[in-house]
Each structure stands twice: as structure tokens, then as C-alpha cells.
DOLUM-625370 format. One line per 4 residues: number of its first residue (from 1); their letters; for each residue x, y, z of N, C-alpha, C. Coordinates in nm, 3 decimals. Last residue first. Layout:
N
NUM> a> X Y Z X Y Z X Y Z | ...
% end
This chain:
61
61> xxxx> -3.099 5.664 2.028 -3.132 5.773 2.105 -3.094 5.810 2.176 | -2.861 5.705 1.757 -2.913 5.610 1.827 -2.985 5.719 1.894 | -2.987 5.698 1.434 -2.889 5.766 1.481 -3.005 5.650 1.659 | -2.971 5.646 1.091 -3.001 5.561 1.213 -2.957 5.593 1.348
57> xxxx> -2.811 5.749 0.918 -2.988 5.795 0.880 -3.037 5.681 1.000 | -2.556 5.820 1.029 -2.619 5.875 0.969 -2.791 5.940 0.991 | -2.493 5.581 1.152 -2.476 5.693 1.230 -2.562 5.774 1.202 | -2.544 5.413 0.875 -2.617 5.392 1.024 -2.603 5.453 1.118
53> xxxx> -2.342 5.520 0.714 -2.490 5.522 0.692 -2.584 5.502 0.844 | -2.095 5.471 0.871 -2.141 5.626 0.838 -2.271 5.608 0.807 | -2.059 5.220 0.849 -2.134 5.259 0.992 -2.144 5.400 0.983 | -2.068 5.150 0.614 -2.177 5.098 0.692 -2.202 5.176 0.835
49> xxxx> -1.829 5.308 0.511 -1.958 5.352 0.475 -2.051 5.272 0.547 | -1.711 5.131 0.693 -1.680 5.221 0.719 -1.810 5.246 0.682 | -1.675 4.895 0.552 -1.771 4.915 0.619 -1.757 5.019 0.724 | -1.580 5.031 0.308 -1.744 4.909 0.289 -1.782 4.916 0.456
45> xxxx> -1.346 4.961 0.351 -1.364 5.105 0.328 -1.539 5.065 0.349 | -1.228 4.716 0.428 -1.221 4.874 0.519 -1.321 4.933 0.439 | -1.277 4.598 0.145 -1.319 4.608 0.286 -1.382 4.683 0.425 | -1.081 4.718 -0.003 -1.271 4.745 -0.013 -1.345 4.707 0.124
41> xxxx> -0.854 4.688 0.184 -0.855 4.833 0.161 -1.068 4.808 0.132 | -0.875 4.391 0.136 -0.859 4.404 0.274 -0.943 4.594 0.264 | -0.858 4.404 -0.179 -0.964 4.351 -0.086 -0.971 4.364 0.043 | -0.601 4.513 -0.161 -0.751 4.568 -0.266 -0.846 4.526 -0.205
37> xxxx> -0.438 4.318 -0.133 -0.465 4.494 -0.035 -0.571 4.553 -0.100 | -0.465 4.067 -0.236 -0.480 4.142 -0.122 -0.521 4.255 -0.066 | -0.405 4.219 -0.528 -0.565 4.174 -0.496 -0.598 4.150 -0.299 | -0.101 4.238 -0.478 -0.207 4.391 -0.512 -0.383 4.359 -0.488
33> xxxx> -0.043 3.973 -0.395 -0.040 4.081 -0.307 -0.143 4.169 -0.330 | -0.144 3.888 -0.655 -0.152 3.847 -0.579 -0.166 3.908 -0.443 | 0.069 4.013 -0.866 -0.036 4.065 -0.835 -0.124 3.993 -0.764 | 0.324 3.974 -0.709 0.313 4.100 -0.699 0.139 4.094 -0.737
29> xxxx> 0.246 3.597 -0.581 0.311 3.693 -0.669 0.267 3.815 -0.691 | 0.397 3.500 -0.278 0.296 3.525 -0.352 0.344 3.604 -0.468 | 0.669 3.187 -0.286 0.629 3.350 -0.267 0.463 3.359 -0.299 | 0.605 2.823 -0.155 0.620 2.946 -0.304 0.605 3.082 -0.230
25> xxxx> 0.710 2.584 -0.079 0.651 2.716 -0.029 0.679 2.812 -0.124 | 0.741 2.252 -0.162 0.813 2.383 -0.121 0.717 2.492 -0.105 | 0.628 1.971 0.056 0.607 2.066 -0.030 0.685 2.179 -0.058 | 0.713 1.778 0.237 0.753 1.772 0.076 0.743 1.870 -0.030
21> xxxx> 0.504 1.822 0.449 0.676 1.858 0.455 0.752 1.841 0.338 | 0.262 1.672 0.304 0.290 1.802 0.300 0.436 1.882 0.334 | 0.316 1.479 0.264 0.328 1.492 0.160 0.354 1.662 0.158 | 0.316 1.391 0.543 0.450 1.339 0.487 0.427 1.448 0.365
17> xxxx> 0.037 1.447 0.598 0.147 1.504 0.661 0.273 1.498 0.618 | -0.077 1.221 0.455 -0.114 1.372 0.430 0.050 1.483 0.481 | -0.004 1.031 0.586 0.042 1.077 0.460 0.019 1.172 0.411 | -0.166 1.076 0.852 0.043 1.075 0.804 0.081 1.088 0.698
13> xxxx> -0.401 1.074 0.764 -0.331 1.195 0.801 -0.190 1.171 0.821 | -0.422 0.888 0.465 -0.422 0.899 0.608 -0.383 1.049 0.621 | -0.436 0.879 0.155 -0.568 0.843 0.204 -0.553 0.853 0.379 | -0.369 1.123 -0.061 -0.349 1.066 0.063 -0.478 1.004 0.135
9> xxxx> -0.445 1.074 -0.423 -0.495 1.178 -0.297 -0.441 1.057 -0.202 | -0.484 0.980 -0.634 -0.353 1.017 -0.610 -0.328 1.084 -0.492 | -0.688 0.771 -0.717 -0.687 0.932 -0.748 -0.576 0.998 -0.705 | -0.704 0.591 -0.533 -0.668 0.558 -0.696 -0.686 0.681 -0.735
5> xxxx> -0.490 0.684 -0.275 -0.620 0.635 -0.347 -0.587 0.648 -0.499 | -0.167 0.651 -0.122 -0.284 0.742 -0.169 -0.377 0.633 -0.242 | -0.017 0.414 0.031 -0.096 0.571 0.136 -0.144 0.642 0.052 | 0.062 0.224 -0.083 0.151 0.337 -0.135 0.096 0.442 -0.034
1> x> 0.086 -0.119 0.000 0.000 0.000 0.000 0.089 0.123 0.000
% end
């Protein structure tokens, strides 16, 4: 028994584990990063405007 399925997939968590210390670790790449901070930044910004609208036209008493 080789530890993967007829699909090539680990069939234990040791082999899982073995296959994974095998792996190398790649960088991200520049535009990779740039979709990061784009999404973290729409983020922020989304709900910012959420709580300016609800200060806004929802004000507490």
C-alpha cells in the first residue's frame, strides 16, 4: 500500500502530513499581493460607509 487512493490523494493523516513537509513554499506573486490589499482596503472602506450610513440615517437615542 503506497498511502494514496486511486486518485492520487493521501488516504491517512500521516500521509497527508508526509506529503505536506515535501512541499516547497512558493512566494505570492506582486499581483496576488495587489488583490490582497484591494480587498482588505474594499473592505475597510465598505464598512466604514456601513457605519457612516447607520450613524447617519439611524442615529441612536
Amino acid at each position: 500500500m503506497t498511502g494514496m487512493d486511486e486518485q492520487g490523494h493521501p488516504e491517512t493523516e500521516e500521509a497527508m502530513a508526509g506529503e505536506l513537509k515535501h512541499m516547497v513554499s512558493e512566494p505570492l506573486l506582486p499581483v496576488e499581493k495587489a488583490l490582497i490589499a484591494v480587498s482588505l482596503l474594499l473592505g475597510l472602506g465598505l464598512l466604514g460607509l456601513l457605519l457612516w450610513v447607520s450613524r447617519t440615517f439611524f442615529p441612536a437615542p
